[in-house]
C-alpha positions, 0 to 999 in steps of 0.5 A: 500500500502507498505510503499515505503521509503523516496525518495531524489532528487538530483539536479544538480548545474548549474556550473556542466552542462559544464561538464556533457553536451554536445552541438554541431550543425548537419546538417540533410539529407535534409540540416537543421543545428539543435543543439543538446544537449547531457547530461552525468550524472556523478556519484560517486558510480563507483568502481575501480573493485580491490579486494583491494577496500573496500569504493567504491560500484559498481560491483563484483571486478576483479582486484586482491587485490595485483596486479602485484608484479613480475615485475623487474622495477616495483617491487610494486604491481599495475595494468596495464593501457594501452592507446588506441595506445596499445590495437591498435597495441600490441592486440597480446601481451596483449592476452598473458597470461602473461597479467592480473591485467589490467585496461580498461578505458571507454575511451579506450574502445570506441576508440578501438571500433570506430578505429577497430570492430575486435580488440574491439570484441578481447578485449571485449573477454579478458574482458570477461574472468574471468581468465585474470583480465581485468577491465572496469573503465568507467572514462567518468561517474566518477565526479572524472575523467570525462574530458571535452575538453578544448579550441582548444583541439584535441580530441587525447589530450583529451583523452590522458588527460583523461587516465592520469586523471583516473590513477592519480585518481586510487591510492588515492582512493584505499589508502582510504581503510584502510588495514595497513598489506598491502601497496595499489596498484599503477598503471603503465600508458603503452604507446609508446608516449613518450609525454604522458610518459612525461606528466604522469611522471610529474604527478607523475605516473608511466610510460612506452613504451611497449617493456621497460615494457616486457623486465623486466618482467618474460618470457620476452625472449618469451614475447618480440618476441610478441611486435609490432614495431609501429615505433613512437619513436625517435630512429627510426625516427633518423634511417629512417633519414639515410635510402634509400627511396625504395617507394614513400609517399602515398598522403594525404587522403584528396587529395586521397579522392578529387581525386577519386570524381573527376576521377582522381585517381582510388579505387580499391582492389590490387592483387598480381600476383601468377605467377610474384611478380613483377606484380600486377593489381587493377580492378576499376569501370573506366577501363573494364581491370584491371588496371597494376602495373609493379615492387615494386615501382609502387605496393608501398608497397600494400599487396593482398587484400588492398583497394588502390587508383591508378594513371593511367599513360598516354595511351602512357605509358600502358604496357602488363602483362609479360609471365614469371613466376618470383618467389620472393624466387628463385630471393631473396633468398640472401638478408640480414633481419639483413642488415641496410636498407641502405645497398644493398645486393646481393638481391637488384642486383638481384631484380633490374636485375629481375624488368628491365626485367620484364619491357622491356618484358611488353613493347615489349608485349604491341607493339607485340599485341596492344589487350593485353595492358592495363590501367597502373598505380602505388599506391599512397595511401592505404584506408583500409589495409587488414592485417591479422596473416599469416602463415609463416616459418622462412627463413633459409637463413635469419640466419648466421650460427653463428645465427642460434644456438644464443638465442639473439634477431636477425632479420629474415625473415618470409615467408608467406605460401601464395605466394601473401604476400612478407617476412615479417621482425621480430624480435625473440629471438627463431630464432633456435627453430623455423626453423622447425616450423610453426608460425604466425606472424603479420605486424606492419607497412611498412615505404617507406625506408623498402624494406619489411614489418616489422612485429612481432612473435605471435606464434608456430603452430607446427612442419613443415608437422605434420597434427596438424600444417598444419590443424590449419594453414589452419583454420588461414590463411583462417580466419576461426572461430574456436574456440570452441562455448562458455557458453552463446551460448550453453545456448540458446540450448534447455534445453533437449539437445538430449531428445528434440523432437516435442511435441505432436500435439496441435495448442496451443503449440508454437512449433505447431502454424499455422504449416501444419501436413506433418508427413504422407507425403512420404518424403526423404532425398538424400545427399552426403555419410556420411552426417549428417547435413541434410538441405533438404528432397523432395517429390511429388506425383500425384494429382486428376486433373493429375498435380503434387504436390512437396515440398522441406522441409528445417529445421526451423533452426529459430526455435531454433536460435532467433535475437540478442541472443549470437548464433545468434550473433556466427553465423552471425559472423561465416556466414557459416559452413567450410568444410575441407576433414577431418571434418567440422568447423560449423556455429551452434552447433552440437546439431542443426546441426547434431540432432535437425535440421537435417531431419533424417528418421523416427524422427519428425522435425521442416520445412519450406517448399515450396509445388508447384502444377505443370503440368507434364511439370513443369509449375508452376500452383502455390506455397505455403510456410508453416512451417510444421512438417515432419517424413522423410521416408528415407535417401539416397545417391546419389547413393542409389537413383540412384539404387532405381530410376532405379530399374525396380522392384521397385514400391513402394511410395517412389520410384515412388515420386524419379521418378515423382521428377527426370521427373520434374527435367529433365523438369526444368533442360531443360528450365533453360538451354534454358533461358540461363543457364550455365553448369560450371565446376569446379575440383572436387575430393573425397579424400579416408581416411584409416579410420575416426581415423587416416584420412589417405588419401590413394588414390584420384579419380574424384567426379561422379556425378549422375542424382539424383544429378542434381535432388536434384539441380533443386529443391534446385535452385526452392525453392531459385527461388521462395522464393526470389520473395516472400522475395522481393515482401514483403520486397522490401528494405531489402530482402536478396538476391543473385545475379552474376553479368554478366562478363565484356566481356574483361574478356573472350578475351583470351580464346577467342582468345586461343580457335580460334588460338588453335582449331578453336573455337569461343567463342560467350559472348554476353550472358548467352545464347549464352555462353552456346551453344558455350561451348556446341560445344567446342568439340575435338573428340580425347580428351573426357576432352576437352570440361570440361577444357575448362568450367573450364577456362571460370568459371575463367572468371567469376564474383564471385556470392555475398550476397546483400540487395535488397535496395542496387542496381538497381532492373536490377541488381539483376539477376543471371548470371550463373543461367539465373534467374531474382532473387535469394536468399539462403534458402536452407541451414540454418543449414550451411549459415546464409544468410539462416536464414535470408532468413527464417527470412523474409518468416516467416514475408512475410506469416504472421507468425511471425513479422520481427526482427528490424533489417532486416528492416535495410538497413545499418544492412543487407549491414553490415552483407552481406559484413561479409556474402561474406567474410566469404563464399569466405574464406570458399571456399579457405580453402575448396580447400587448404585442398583438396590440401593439402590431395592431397599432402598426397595421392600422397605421401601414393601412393608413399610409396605403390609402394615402396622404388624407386618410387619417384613421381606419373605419371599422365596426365595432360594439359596444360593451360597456356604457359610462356616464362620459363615455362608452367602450366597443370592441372592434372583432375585426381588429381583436382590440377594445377601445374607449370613446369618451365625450366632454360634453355632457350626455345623458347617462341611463346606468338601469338601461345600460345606455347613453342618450347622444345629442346630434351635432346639427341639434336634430333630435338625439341617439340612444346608444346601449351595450351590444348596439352595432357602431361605426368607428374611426381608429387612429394612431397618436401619440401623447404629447405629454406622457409620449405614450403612443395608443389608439383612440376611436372615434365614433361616427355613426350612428352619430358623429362624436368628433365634436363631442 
């Protein structure tokens, strides 16, 4: 045996154990309190990761040798240690490339990690970049710099004693390595608290805030428009003092907490109203209405999307929604961003007349129709804030004109592209330079004595209207992950890239193992056109005993994407492929996506594939999941195989599989309609682009859709069906599955009444089923589209479907309302939906091919990626639907410009869908898009008929116009000279001309 060498054990001293140890006391899940002890071996073998350092060990050095050595008040080399407060709030400074030679100390790091995931997964991307410098020094295992919690110590103290022990350690140790021809580096302790600078100071460390530190460095002029106000220093305390309070205190989270377990108080998501900013609701499990919050005050300073807790008023209290629309830029185009608080502007009067209106209509609805009112409250704490990087314009009203040229810092107000948000305060340097831009900005805070949020400048997306900008704004408004996939994702793609192919057939090569050989089955593919990431292909044929056998074939997506490596990782957190008019944003490669994965005809590929034996009136005799290898005999569109299965010349096996596939899916299709399915609507159109260079859009027209679609559907929605069951016999805790919650019927009840007052209808809700046959009989002879606008208004009364773990909810919870189908699940579509890939995942497991990953044993893991799931899916489809609009947009214009010089908008039909006191909103089905016309001059409003009584411009009597009435309308493209918000605005022209209106 090799001489192994001499082998020393260390010891450690007892007087150590009360630094490296830890003991405190946890009580189980059945109520026993046991201790537990936690040990932390201290070592002295950590480096200091600078170049500089020659005497520590550790790993390779990041931190250059010099360090920092341009800055103007820190003249010395060193290297920059931030406290937690600072990656928190300045995220978007640091990102800057201006930002290198960065020390992250451990206990930094693990703070950041426990306050915001999004924000740690940031830095771990800053530190993962070779080119930015930034170091992790894990101090809590350094003997030199671990830091035990003292005696009625709080843990913030501690961990603020613990970053100055690290950076008061950094510059001895690195004076130790002996370089006479140059001096150390120093360190430069970063943090707003002016307590912790005091105490460093004192300490003889270098020290300072983070806006004092930016303004002497290089580029400071367009660094400090980066730098988040985090509001904690003494001059804005002092300020606030002086300031009026426009908003009430949030309550304690203690009491906030107390009272939503007892009642009291109520948690819910808050929505702004898109209509009337004015006005905004929080749904919550107590109320079947949402609850009402009528003016600011009462919406205290809540932003769309936060998760708030809510005071209902007494009952005697309960107001109505308004039926104005007001629109915060027309009532607040004067108010003053450079104004001090405590100044009232012009705004301010116009904001006061505005909500005491909006107050006085909402009681005079509310005694008007006693059905209308609902629970009303007001916000009194927020739980999670949903706050983002927005797209916005700089408000050109906001600039003086002696401003709008100035290059001082000056504050202004940015708009956000989404009416939901309200103006945010920043303040830039770049103010002229930015008026005909697209930016990002960020809000810091919101303090009750700010009548807006205040927030900072991120960066220039582009000029206003170029299609660059307006694509990437998109992507960043609706959080889409769009950055490019990195190295280490890359790396776990197969190593022969393109030349990959199924190997020769032998059960002993993996790729083969416990698969069925189904190259010579007459298989196909029908998708939309241009379609290249090809999930799915079908088959079916005849069997001896006159049933049918049929089988979806999925692509193995799981074959190729593996737990817990970097892809696996990139598309959990993607969560689904984003489809833009112009191109596709993807969850996988495109290796995977668009080659590998994808079924294309006549090449061999990987699948998952569920076979059914089915009598010819598609009852199920049984079903069958295998992994399989296929060779696609052909792809079609929907088109292609409408024309092949309606060709009476056509007998051929492919053909006679798209018919057999088209008879059962009619079959299906029949009695998923008699259980109680719904035939929903949605606006759909196919936007026409000049050419796959320039994307110009060119015309718009309606989506058709053809029997083969319905053909395609029937067996996807089988497949999904079928396998859910089996993932939730299997895994009766974990299984990922997919359910749509049934309606609240209050949810219906103005449709309902719309319906009955306006055409005679009833809308019977008492389920799926009986919806289904009511929508079937809403019928207008004199107008074909009636009956699809009418599914499109009850799909808004819908509940959204959503991802979840079977353990989660009650099993009499798990149906899906839309679909009449007891369980469901995803697994269709891997290539574009992780929830597929889970779904894979644990049908491969459920037939005992391969075992299950950990983690989907996990019940609190399978909840954790599911909310990301939904998140993601939900955010795919808002940017799915902007970026239609937007080309819409474009189309409407290239209309415009091709009839020439003098035409100015499309004319086009349109119906009208909800009736205001100034105004009304239609919806164009041609175009797919809804707009708002409104009118300043007064109208007569009757909000029990639904309708508006117009007058006629030439005083010739008048016209009543009510919801579901036909209108001409004028669409235009302009462009908002003060927010630069380009939008679409109609003009009503017959049956009356509101022009001058």
């Amino acid at each position: 045996m090799a001489d192994q060498g001499e082998i020393t054990i260390l010891k450690r001293p007892r007087a150590e154990a009360a630094v490296s140890g830890r003991k405190f006391l946890k009580k189980t899940a059945r109520g026993k309190v046991i201790k537990v002890i936690r040990e932390r071996y201290l070592r002295d073998d950590i480096g200091s990761g600078s170049l500089f350092d020659t005497v520590s060990a550790g790993p390779a050095p990041v931190l250059s040798a010099k360090g920092i050595t341009s800055h103007q008040a820190f003249s010395f080399g060193h290297y920059l240690i931030p406290d937690t407060n600072v990656f928190l709030a300045q995220m978007d400074l640091l990102e800057n490339p201006a930002f290198k030679d960065v020390v992250v100390l451990q206990t930094v790091l693990d703070e950041v990690r426990h306050r915001s995931l999004p924000l740690f997964s940031r830095l771990k991307a800053l530190v993962a970049d070779e080119d930015r410098r930034f170091y992790v020094f894990y101090n809590e295992f350094r003997r030199d710099t671990c830091t035990l919690r003292k005696e009625g110590e709080s843990p913030n103290d501690r961990n603020d004693r613990a970053i100055r022990q690290a950076a008061a350690w950094y510059p001895p140790h690195l004076s130790l390595s002996q370089r006479p021809s140059s001096p150390a580096p120093s360190v430069v302790l970063l943090t707003d608290d002016a307590d912790n600078r005091r105490k460093a100071k004192a300490q003889g460390i270098a020290a300072a805030g983070v806006r004092e530190y930016v303004e002497r460095m290089d580029a400071a002029e367009q660094l400090v428009d980066l730098v988040a106000s985090p509001g904690d220093d003494e001059v804005s305390r002092e300020k606030k003092e002086k300031r009026a309070v426009y908003y009430p205190e949030y309550l304690p989270t203690a009491t906030l907490m107390a009272g939503v377990k007892a009642g009291e108080l109520h948690q819910g998501h808050f929505n702004a109203n898109p209509y009337n900013y004015l006005e905004g609701t929080a749904r919550v499990s107590a109320f079947a209405k949402p609850i009402l919050l009528i003016g600011r005050e009462s919406m205290n300073r809540a932003i769309d999307g936060d998760v708030v807790v809510v005071e209902v008023l007494p009952e005697a209290e309960w107001k109505a929604p308004a039926d104005e629309v007001i629109d915060a830029d027309a009532a607040l185009r004067n108010d003053d961003a450079e104004a001090d608080e405590e100044e009232r502007g012009e705004g301010d009067e116009a904001e006061r007349r505005a909500a005491e209106r909006e107050k006085r209509e909402a009681e005079e609805v509310a005694r008007r129709n006693e059905k209308e009112r609902q629970p009303t409250g007001r916000v009194v704490g927020v739980i999670k804030r949903n706050w983002r990087a927005y797209v916005a314009h700089l408000d050109r009203t906001s600039l003086t004109a002696t401003t709008s040229t100035s290059l001082s810092q000056q504050t202004v107000f940015a708009t956000p592209l989404s009416r939901s948000i309200p103006k945010i305060r920043i303040r830039t340097r770049q103010a002229s330079s930015l008026l005909s831009q697209k930016i990002l900005v960020a809000i810091d805070r919101w303090e009750p004595t700010s009548r807006y949020p205040e927030g900072h400048f991120v960066r220039a997306l582009g000029q206003v209207e170029s299609k660059e900008a307006e694509q990437e704004s998109l992507l960043l408004e609706y959080d889409v992950p769009y950055r490019p996939f990195s190295k280490a994702i890359l790396g776990c793609l197969p190593k022969e890239g393109d030349e990959w192919k199924v190997p020769p057939k032998d059960y002993a090569n993996p790729a083969w193992r416990d698969r069925e050989d189904l190259r010579e089955e007459v298989i196909c593919s029908i998708d939309p056109p241009g379609c290249q990431d090809i999930d799915d292909a079908l088959h079916a044929k005849l069997l001896p005993n006159g049933n049918i056998e049929a089988g979806v074939h999925i692509a193995d997506v799981s074959y190729f994407v593996h737990p817990d490596n970097p892809m696996d990782a990139e598309a959990a957190s993607r969560g689904t492929t984003v489809y833009l008019v112009d191109k596709r944003i993807d969850m996988l490669p495109s290796l995977l996506g668009t080659n590998l994965c994808s079924l294309r005809p006549f090449v061999e590929r990987l699948a998952f594939s569920a076979i059914w034996e089915m009598t010819p009136d598609s009852d199920i005799v049984n079903v069958r999941f295998t992994k399989s290898v296929i060779a696609s005999k052909a792809a079609f569109t929907y088109e292609e195989a409408q024309v092949r299965k309606d060709d009476p010349s056509l007998s051929d096996p492919i053909t006679q599989s798209i018919r057999l596939l088209n008879t059962l899916a009619l079959k299906l299709k029949a009695k998923r309609m008699a259980a109680g399915a719904l035939n929903l609507a949605s606006p759909e159109v196919k936007i026409h682009l000049d050419s796959a260079e320039s994307a110009e859009p060119i015309d718009v027209e309606q989506k058709e859709l053809r029997e083969t679609n319905s053909l395609v559907e029937e067996f996807m929605l089988l497949a999904n069906c079928s396998v859910a069951q089996k993932i939730y016999d299997t895994f009766p805790q974990t299984a990922v599955l997919r359910r749509h919650m049934p309606p609240p019927k209050t949810n219906f009840e103005t449709l309902q009444d719309i319906l009955t007052k306006r055409k005679g209808l009833a809308l019977d809700v008492s389920s799926s089923g009986a919806l289904a046959a009511s929508l079937d009989k809403c019928i207008d002879a004199q107008e074909p589209a009636f009956n699809t606008l009418v599914r499109i208004m009850a799909t808004r009364c819908m509940l959204s479907a959503e991802y979840f773990c079977s353990g989660s909810v009650s099993k009499e919870a798990f149906g899906h309302y839309g679909l009449a189908s007891p369980i469901y699940t995803h697994f269709t579509s891997p290539i574009r939906r992780y929830a597929d890939v889970l779904a894979h995942r644990q049908l491969a497991a459920a037939i005992s091919y391969a075992p299950l990953h950990a983690s989907l044993h996990n019940k609190q893991f399978v909840e954790r990626i599911m909310d990301n799931i939904n998140k993601r899916h939900r955010l795919a489809q808002m940017a799915g639907r902007a970026s239609v609009e937007f080309y819409v947009a474009l189309a409407i214009r290239a209309r415009n410009e091709k009839a020439g010089e003098n035409a100015q908008s499309v004319r086009e039909k349109a119906y009208v869908i909800r009736t205001f006191r100034n105004g009304i909103a239609v919806f164009v089905s041609s175009l797919g898009i809804e707009g708002l016309i409104t009118f300043k001059r007064s109208i007569e409003f009757d909000p029990e008929a639904y309708e508006v009584t117009i007058p006629r411009p030439d005083g010739q009597g008048e016209v009543k116009i009510g919801i579901f009435d036909s209108v001409t309308v004028d669409i235009l493209v302009e462009k908002d000279r003060s927010t630069q918000r380009g939008r679409v605005k109609m003009v009503l022209r017959e049956p009356v001309d509101s022009s001058d209106l």
